[in-house]
C-alpha positions in Angstrom: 0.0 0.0 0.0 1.3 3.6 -0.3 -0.5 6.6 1.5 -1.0 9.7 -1.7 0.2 13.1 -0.9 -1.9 15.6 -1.9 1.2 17.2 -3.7 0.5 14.1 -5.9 -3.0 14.7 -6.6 -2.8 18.3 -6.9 0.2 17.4 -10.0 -2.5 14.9 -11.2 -5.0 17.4 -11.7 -3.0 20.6 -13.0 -1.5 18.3 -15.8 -4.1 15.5 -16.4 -1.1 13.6 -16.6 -1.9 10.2 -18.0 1.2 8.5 -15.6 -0.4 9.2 -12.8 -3.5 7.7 -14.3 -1.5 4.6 -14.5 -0.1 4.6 -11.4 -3.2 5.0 -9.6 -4.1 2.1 -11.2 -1.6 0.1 -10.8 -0.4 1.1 -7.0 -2.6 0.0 -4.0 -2.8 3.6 -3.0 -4.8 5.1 0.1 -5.8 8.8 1.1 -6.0 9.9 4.8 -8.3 12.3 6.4 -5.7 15.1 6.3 -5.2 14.7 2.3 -8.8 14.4 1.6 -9.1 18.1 3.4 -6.3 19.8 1.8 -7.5 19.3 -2.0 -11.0 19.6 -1.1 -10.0 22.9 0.4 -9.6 23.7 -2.9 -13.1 23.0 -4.3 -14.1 26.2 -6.2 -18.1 25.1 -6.8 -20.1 22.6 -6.0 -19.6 20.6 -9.6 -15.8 20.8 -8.2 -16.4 19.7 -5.1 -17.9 16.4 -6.6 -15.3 16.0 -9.5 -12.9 16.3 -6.4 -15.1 13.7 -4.3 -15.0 11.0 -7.0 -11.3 11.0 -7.7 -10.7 11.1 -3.9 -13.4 8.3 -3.6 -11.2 5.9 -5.9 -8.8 5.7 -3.7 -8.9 3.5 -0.2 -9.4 5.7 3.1 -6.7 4.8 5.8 -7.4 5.8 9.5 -5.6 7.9 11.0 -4.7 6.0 14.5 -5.2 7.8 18.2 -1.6 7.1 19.1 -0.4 9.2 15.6 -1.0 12.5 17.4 1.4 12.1 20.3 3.9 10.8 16.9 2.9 14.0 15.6 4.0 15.9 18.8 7.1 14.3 19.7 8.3 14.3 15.5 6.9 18.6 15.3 9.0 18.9 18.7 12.8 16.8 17.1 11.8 19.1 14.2 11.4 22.5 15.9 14.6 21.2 18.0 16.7 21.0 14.6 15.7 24.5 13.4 13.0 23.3 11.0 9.8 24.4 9.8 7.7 22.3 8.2 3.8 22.6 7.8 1.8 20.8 10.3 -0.1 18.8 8.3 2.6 17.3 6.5 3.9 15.8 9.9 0.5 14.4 10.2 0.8 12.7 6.9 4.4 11.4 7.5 3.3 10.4 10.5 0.4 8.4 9.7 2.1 6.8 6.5 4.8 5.6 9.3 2.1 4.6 11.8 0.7 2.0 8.7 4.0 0.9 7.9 2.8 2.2 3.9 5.2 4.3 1.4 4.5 7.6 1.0 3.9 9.3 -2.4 5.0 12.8 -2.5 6.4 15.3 -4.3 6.7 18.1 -1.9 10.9 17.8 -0.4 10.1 18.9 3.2 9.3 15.3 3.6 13.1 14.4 3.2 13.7 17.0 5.9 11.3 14.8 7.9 12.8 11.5 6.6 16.1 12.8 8.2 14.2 13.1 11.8 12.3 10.1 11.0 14.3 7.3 9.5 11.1 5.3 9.8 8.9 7.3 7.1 9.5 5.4 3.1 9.4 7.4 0.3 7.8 5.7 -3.0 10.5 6.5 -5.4 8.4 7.9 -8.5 10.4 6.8 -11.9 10.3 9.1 -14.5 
């Protein structure tokens, strides 16, 4: 399984890239609650909203386990420790895609300043 970023399904969308197409396809990929938000944040009508709805529908919905958020507290606190910044969300994402043991698919690089704190969070490696 490998948890979708939303950087990946905000890529898919702008470019109606047929690759990712494929690898949606072809990947046993999941969403969690904090990717579904963030690109349905972006909804701009209600006919978006539920073009945004399907796609998001298609994939599988991983919980995101009670014991994440103290992961999410202690990994925000090694990071603010090191002198870096990342966006909250993201450290929910890395740290429910470590929680499931699952790759994650990204294409935003702050996660590879998390990776560095969190030796435990897999990348999917993307080839071109």
């Amino acid at each position: 399984m490998t948890l979708v970023d939303t950087s990946v399904i905000i890529d898919y969308l702008r470019s109606g890239d047929v690759k990712f197409l494929n690898l949606f396809q072809s990947l046993p990929g999941c969403i969690c609650g904090t990717v579904k938000a963030e690109v349905l944040h972006g909804t701009r009508n209600a006919a978006d909203r539920n073009r945004l709805l399907a796609l998001l529908n298609a994939f599988a919905q991983t919980v995101t386990p009670e014991l994440v958020w103290d992961a999410v507290g202690d990994l925000l606190a090694v990071l603010r420790k090191n002198g870096i910044t990342v966006p909250f969300n993201d450290v929910v994402i890395a740290s429910v895609a470590v929680a499931t043991g699952v790759e994650l698919w990204t294409h935003d690089k702050q996660f590879q300043l998390i990776q560095q704190h969190e030796p435990r969070l897999r990348l999917f490696q993307e080839l071109p």
